[in-house]
Biopython code that builds the backbone (N, CA, C, O; Angstrom):
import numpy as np
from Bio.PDB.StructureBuilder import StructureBuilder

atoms = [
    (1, "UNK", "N", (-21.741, -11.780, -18.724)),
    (1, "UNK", "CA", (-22.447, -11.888, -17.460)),
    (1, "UNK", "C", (-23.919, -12.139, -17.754)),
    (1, "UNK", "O", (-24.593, -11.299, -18.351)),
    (2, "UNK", "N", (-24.379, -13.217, -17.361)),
    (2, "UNK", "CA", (-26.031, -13.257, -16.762)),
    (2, "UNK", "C", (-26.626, -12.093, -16.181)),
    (2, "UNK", "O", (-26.310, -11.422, -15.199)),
    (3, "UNK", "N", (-27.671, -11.997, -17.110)),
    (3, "UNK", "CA", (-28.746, -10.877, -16.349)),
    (3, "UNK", "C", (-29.082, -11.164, -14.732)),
    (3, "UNK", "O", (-29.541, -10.208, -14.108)),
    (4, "UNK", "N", (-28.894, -12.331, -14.075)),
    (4, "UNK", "CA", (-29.166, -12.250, -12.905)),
    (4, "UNK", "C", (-27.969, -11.646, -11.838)),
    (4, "UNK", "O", (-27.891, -10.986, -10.802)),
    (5, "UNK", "N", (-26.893, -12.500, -13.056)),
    (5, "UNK", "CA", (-25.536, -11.408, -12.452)),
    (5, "UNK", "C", (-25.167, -9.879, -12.263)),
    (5, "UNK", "O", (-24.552, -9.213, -11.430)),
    (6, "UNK", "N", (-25.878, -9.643, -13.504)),
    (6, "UNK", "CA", (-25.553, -8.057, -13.652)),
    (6, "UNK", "C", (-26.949, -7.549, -12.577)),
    (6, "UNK", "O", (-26.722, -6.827, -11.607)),
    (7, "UNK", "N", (-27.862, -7.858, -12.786)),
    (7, "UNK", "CA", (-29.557, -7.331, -11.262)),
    (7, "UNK", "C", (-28.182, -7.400, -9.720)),
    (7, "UNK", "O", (-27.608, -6.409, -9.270)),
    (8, "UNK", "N", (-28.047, -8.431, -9.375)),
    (8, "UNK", "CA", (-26.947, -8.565, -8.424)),
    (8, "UNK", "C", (-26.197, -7.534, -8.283)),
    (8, "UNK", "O", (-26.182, -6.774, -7.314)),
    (9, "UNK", "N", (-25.591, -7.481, -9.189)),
    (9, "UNK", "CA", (-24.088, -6.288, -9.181)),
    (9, "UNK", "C", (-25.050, -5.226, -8.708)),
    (9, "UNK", "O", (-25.278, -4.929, -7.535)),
    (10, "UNK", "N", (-25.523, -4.755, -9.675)),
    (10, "UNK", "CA", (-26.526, -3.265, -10.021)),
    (10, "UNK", "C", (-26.484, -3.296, -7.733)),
    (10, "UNK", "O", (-25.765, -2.854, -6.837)),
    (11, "UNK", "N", (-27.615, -4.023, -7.858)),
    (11, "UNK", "CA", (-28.090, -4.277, -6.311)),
    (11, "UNK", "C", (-27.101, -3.833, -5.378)),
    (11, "UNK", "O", (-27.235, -2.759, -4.792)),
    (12, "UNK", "N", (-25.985, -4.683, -5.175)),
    (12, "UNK", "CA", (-25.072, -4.685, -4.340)),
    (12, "UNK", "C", (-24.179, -2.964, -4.428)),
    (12, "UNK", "O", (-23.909, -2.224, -3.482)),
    (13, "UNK", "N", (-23.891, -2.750, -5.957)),
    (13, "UNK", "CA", (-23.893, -1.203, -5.700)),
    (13, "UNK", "C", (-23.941, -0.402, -5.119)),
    (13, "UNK", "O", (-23.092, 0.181, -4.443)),
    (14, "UNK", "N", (-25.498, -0.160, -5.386)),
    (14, "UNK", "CA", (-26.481, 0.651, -4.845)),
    (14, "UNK", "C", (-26.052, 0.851, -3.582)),
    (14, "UNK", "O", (-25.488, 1.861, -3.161)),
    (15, "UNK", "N", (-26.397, -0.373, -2.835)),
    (15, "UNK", "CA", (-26.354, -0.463, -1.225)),
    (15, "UNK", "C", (-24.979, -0.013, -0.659)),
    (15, "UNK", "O", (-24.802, 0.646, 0.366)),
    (16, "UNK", "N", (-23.965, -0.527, -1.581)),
    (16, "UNK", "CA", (-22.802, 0.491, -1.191)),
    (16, "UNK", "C", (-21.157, -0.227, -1.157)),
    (16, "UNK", "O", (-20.175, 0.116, -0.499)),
    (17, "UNK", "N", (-21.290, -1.067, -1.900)),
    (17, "UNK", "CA", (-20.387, -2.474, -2.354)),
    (17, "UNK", "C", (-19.185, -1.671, -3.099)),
    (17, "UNK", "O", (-19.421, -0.715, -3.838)),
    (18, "UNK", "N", (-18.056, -2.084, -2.872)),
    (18, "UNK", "CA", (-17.400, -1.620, -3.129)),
    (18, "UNK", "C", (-17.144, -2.386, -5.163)),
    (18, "UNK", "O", (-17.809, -3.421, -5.113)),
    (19, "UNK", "N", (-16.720, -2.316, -6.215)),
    (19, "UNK", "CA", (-16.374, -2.788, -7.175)),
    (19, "UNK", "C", (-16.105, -4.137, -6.887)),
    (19, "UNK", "O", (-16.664, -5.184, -7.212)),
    (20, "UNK", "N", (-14.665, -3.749, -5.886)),
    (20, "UNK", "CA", (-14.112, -5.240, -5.604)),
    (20, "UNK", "C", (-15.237, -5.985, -4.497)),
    (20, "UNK", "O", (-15.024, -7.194, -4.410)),
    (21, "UNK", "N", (-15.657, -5.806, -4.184)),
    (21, "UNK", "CA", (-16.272, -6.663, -3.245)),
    (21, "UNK", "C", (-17.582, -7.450, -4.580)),
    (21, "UNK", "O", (-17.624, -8.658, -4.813)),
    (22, "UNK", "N", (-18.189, -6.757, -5.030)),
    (22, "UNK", "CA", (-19.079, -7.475, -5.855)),
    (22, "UNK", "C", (-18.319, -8.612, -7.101)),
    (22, "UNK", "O", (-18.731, -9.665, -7.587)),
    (23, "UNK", "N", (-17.295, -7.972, -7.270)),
    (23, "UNK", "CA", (-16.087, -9.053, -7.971)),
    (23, "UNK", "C", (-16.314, -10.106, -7.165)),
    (23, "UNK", "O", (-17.248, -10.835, -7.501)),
    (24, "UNK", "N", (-15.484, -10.491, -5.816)),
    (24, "UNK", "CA", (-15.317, -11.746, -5.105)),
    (24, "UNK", "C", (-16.631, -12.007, -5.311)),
    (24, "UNK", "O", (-16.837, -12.604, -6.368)),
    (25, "UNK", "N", (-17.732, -11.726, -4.564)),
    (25, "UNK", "CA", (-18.533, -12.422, -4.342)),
    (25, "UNK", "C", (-19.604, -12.807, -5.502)),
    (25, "UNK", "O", (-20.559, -13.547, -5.266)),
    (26, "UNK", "N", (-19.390, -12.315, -6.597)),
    (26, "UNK", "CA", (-20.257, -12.932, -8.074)),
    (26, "UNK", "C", (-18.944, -13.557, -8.887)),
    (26, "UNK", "O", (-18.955, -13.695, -10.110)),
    (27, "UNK", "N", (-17.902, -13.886, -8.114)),
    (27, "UNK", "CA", (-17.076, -14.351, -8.990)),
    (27, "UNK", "C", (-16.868, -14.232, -10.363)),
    (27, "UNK", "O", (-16.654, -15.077, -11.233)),
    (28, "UNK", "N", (-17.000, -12.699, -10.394)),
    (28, "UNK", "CA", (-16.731, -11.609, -12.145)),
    (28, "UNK", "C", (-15.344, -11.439, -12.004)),
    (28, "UNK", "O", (-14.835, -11.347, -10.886)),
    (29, "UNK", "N", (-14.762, -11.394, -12.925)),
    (29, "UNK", "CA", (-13.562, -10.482, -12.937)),
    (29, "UNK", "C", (-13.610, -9.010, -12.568)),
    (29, "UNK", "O", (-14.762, -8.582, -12.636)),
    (30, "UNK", "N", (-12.651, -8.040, -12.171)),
    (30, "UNK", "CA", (-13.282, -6.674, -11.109)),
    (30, "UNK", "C", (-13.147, -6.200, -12.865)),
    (30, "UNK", "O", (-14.022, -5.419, -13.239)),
    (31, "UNK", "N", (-12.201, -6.599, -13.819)),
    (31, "UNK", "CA", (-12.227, -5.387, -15.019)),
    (31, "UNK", "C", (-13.593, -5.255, -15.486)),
    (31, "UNK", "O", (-14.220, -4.217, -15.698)),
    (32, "UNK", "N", (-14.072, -6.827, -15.651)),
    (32, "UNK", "CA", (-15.893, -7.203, -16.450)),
    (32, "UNK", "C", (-16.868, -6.308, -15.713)),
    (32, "UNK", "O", (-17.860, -5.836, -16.269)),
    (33, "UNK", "N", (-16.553, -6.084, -14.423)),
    (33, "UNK", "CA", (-17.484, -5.069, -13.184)),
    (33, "UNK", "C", (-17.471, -3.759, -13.693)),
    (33, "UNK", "O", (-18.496, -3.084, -13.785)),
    (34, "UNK", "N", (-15.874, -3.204, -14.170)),
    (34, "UNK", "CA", (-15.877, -1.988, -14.825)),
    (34, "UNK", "C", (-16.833, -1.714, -15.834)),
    (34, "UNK", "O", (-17.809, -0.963, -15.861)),
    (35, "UNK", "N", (-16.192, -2.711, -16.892)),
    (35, "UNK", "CA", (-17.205, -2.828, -18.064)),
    (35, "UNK", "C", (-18.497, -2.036, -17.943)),
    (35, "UNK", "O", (-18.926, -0.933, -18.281)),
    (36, "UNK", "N", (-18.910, -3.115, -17.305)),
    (36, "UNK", "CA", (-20.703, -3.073, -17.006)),
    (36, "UNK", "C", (-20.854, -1.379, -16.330)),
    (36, "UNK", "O", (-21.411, -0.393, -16.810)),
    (37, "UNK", "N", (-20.096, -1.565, -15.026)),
    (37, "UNK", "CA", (-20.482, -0.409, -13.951)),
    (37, "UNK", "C", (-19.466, 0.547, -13.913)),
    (37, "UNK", "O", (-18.975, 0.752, -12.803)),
    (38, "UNK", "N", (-18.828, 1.481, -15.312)),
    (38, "UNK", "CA", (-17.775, 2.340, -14.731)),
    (38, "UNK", "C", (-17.883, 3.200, -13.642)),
    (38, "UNK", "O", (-18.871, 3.417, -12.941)),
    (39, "UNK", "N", (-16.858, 3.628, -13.581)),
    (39, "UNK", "CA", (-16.230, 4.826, -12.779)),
    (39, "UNK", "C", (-17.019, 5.811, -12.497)),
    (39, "UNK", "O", (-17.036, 6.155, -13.679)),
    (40, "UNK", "N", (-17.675, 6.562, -12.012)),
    (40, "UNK", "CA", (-17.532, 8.076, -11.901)),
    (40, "UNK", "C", (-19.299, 8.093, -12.482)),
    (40, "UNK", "O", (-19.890, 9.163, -12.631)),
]
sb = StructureBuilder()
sb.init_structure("model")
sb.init_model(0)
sb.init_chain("A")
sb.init_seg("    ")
for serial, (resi, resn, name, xyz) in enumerate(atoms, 1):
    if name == "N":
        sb.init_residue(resn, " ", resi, " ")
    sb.init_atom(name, np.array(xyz, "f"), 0.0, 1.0, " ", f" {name:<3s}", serial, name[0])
structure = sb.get_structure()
């Protein structure tokens, strides 16, 4: 993932994005989302 991808993710997070939702819409795979942003 691009650093502008991962600022994005981080972002969308925050605000209250569900995993899968930042998947569709940065067109990541939801596992690569894990990766980056686990669980818990």
């Amino acid at each position: 993932m691009t650093r502008a991808i991962i600022n994005r993710a981080e972002d969308m997070l925050i605000a209250g994005a569900t995993r899968q939702q930042v998947a569709d819409v940065t067109g990541v795979d939801l596992k690569t989302i894990y990766k980056y942003f686990p669980a818990g």
